[in-house]
C-alpha positions in Angstrom: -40.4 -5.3 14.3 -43.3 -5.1 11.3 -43.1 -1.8 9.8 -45.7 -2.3 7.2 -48.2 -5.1 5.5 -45.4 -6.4 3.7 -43.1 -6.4 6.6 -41.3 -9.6 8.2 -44.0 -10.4 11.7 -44.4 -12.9 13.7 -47.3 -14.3 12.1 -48.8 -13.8 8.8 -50.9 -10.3 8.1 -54.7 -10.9 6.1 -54.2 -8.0 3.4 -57.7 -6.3 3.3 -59.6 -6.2 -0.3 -60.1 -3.1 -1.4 -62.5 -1.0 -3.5 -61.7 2.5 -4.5 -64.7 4.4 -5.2 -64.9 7.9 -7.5 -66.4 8.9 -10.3 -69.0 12.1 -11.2 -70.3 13.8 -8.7 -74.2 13.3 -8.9 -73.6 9.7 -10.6 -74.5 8.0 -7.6 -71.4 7.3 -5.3 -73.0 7.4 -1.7 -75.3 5.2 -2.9 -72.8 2.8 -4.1 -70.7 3.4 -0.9 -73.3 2.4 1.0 -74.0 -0.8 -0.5 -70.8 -2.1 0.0 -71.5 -1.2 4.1 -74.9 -3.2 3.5 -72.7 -6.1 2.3 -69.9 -5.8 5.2 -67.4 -3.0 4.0 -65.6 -1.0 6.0 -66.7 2.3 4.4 -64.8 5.5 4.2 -65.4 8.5 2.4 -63.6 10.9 0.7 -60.3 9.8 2.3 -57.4 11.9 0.7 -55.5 9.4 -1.5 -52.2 9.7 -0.1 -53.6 7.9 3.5 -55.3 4.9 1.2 -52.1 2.7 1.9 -52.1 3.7 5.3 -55.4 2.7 6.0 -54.9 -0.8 4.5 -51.8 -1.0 6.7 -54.2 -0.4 9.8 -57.2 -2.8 8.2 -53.7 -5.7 8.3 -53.1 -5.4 11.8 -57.0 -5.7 12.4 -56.4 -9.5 12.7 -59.1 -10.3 10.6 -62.1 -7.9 11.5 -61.3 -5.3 8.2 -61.5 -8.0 5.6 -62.8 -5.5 2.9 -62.2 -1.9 2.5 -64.3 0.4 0.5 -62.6 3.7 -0.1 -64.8 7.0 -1.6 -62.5 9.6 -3.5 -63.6 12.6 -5.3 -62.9 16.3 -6.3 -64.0 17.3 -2.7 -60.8 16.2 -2.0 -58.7 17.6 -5.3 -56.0 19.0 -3.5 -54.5 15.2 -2.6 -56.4 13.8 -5.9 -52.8 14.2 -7.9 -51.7 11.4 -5.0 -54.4 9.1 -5.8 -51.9 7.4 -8.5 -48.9 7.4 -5.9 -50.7 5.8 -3.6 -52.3 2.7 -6.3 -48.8 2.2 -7.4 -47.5 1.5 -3.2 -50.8 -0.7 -3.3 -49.5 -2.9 -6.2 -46.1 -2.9 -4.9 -47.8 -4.4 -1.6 -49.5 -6.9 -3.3 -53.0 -5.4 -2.1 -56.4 -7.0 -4.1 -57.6 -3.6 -5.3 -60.5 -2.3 -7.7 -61.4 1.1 -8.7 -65.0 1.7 -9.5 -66.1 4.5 -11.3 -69.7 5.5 -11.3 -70.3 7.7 -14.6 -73.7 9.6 -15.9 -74.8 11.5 -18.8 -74.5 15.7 -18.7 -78.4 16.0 -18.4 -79.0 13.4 -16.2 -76.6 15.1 -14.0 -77.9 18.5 -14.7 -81.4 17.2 -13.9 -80.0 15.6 -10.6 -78.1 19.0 -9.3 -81.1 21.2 -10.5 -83.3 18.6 -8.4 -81.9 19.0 -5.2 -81.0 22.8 -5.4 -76.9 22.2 -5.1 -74.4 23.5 -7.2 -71.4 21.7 -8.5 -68.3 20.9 -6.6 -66.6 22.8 -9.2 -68.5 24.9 -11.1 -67.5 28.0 -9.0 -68.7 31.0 -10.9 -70.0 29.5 -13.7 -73.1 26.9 -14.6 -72.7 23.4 -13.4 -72.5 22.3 -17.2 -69.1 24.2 -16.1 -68.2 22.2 -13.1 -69.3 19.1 -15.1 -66.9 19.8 -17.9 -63.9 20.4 -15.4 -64.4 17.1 -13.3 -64.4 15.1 -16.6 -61.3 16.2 -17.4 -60.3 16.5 -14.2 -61.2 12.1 -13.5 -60.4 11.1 -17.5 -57.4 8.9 -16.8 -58.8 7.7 -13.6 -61.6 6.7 -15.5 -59.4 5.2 -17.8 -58.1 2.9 -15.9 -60.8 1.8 -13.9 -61.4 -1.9 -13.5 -65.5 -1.5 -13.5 -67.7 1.7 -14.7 -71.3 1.8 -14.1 -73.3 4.0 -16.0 -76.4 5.5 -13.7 -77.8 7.8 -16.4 -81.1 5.9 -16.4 -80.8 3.6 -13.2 -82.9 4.3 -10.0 -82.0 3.8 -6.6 -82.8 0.4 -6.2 -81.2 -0.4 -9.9 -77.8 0.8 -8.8 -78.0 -1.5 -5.7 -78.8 -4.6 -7.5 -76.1 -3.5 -10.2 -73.7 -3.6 -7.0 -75.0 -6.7 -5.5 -74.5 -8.6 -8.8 -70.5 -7.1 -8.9 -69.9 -7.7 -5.2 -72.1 -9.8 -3.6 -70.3 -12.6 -3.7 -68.4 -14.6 -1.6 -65.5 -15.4 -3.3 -64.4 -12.9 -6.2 -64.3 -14.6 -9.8 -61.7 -14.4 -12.2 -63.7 -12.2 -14.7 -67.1 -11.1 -14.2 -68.9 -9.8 -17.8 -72.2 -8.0 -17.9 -73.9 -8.3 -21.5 -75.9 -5.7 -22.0 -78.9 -5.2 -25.3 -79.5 -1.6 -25.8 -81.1 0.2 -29.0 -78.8 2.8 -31.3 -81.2 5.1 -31.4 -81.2 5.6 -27.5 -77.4 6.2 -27.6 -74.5 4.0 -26.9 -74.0 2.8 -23.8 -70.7 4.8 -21.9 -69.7 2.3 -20.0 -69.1 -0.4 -22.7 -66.1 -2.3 -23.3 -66.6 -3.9 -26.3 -69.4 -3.3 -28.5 -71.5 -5.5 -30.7 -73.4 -4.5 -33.7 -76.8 -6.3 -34.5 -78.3 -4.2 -37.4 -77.1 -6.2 -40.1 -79.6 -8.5 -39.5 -83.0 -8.5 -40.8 -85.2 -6.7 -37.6 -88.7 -8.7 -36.9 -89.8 -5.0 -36.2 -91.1 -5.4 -39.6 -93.0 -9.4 -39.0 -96.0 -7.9 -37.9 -97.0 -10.6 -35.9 -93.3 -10.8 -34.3 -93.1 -7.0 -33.6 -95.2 -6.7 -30.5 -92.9 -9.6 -28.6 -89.3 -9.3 -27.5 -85.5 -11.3 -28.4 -86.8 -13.2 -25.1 -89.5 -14.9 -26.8 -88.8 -18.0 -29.0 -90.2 -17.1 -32.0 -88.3 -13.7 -32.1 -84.7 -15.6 -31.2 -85.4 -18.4 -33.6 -86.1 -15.9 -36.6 -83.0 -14.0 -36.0 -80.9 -16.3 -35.6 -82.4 -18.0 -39.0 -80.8 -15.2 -40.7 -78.1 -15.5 -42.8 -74.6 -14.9 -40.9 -76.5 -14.8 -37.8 -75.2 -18.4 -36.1 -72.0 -17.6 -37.7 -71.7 -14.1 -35.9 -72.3 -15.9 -32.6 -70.0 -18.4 -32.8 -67.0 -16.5 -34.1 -67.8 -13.5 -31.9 -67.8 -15.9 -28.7 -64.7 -17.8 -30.2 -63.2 -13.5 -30.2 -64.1 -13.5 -26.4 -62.5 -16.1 -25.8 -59.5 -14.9 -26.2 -60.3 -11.6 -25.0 -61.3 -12.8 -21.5 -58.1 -14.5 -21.4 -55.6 -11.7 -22.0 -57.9 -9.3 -19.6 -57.7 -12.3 -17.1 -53.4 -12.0 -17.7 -53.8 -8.0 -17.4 -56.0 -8.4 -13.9 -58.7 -6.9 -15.4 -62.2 -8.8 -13.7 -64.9 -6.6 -14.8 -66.0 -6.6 -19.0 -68.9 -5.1 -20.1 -70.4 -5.9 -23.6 -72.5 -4.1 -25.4 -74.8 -5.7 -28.2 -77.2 -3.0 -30.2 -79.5 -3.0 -32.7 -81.8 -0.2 -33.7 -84.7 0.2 -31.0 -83.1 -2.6 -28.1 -86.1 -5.1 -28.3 -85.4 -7.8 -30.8 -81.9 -8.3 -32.5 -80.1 -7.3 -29.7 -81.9 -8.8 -27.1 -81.8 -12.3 -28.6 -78.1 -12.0 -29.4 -77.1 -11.2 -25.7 -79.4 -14.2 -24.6 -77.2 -16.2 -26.8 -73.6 -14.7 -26.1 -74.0 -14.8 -22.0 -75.2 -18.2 -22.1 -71.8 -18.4 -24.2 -69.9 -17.0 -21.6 -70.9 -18.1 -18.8 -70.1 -21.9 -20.2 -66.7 -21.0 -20.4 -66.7 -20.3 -16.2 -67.2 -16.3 -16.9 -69.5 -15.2 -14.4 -72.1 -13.0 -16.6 -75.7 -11.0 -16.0 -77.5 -10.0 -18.4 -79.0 -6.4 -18.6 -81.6 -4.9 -21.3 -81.4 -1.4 -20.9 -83.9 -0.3 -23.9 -86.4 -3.2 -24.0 -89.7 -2.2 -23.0 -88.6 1.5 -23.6 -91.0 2.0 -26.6 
């Protein structure tokens, strides 16, 4: 008699795909929860950690019908969070297809979005829900760690996040590595959810063609300036040969989900021009890759 998903049974048991879901509180995690049901999850939220493997056991013996199971954990549940770690080592052991996605957001734009709807912090108690905000970084740190996709929401709306988590999951049949390349501008901030990050400054900037300023890196004359630059074609191919081997050791490690970051000062030119060039890069060698230009158009 099958005691488990990796049990002897008569016939062979579908193991369900699943998503774990956590991250800051305020960064967005209903919303992402919820577009996974739009796509055909079977949703549950905040589900102590310890009953995770459990559920995929049940989800195995659904013949089929829970294909894909999307899992939301978070400090509502703190008391089992410490099993959270247990329970993803029973998962590997069982051979289960499992991500963790971690939805992060900057202090004020969580500040802003607690103050917004009139709700304190799951954890601020006492104090200010800077406070609460503090202790549930700490608190998620290695989880965050060791998360296979983060999505920053600071400046996403709504209907942002969901197209972010159509790109990631909308598929039909998961690749082996999926990299976002995304411009951004240093003097906007760094981007939190970067993997790798690419630095464009050393370039000349066509901020300073005056008839080049007013256009983008999308527009021809922009992208053929830079990359007319000494060092520039050089970068690019070196820098894609570098990814190569990158995507190949996190393809050995499991790891499906790489985001790259490529700056330059203000996000417009340099940067955006560079990431044209590195996901068309990519995506020649098989990696599936969107592009994202969080700064352009910002000024």
């Amino acid at each position: 008699m099958s005691t488990g998903i990796t049990g002897e049974a008569a016939e062979p048991v579908a193991i369900p795909e699943l998503v774990i879901i956590s991250g800051m509180s305020g960064a967005g995690r209903s919303t992402a929860a919820k577009c996974l049901e739009d796509l055909g999850w079977f949703v549950v939220d905040n589900l102590p950690p310890a009953l995770i493997p459990t559920m995929v056991d049940l989800g195995a013996r659904s013949q089929g019908n829970v294909a894909r199971i999307a899992v939301v954990v978070d400090v509502r549940g703190r008391r089992f969070f410490d099993n959270l770690r247990e329970s993803l080592a029973d998962l590997e052991a069982k051979h289960v297809k499992r991500r963790v996605l971690f939805l992060e957001a900057s202090d004020d734009a969580l500040v802003r979005r607690f103050e917004s709807v009139r709700r304190p912090h799951p954890l601020q108690g006492d104090g200010r829900i800077v406070d609460g905000i503090a202790a549930e970084r700490d608190l998620l740190r290695e989880l965050r760690g060791d998360a296979d996709l983060v999505i920053d929401t600071s400046s996403l709306n709504v209907h942002e996040l969901r197209a972010k988590m159509d790109a990631q999951f909308a598929g039909d049949e998961e690749p082996e590595l999926r990299a976002t390349v995304m411009s951004f501008g240093y003097k906007y901030g760094l981007p939190v959810d970067a993997d790798l990050v690419v630095d464009c400054r050393f370039l000349p900037n066509p901020h300073w063609v005056p008839e080049l300023r007013p256009f983008t890196g999308l527009n021809e004359e922009v992208s053929g300036y830079v990359f007319n630059q000494p060092g520039a074609k050089e970068f690019l191919d070196r820098y894609a040969e570098l990814l190569q081997l990158i995507a190949a050791g996190y393809r050995r490690e499991g790891k499906r989900y790489v985001t790259i970051a490529v700056g330059c000062t203000g996000g417009k030119h340099r940067s955006v021009a560079m990431s044209e060039k590195l996901a068309t890069r990519l995506a020649a060698e098989g990696v599936e890759t969107v592009i994202v230009h969080r700064d352009m158009g910002r000024e």
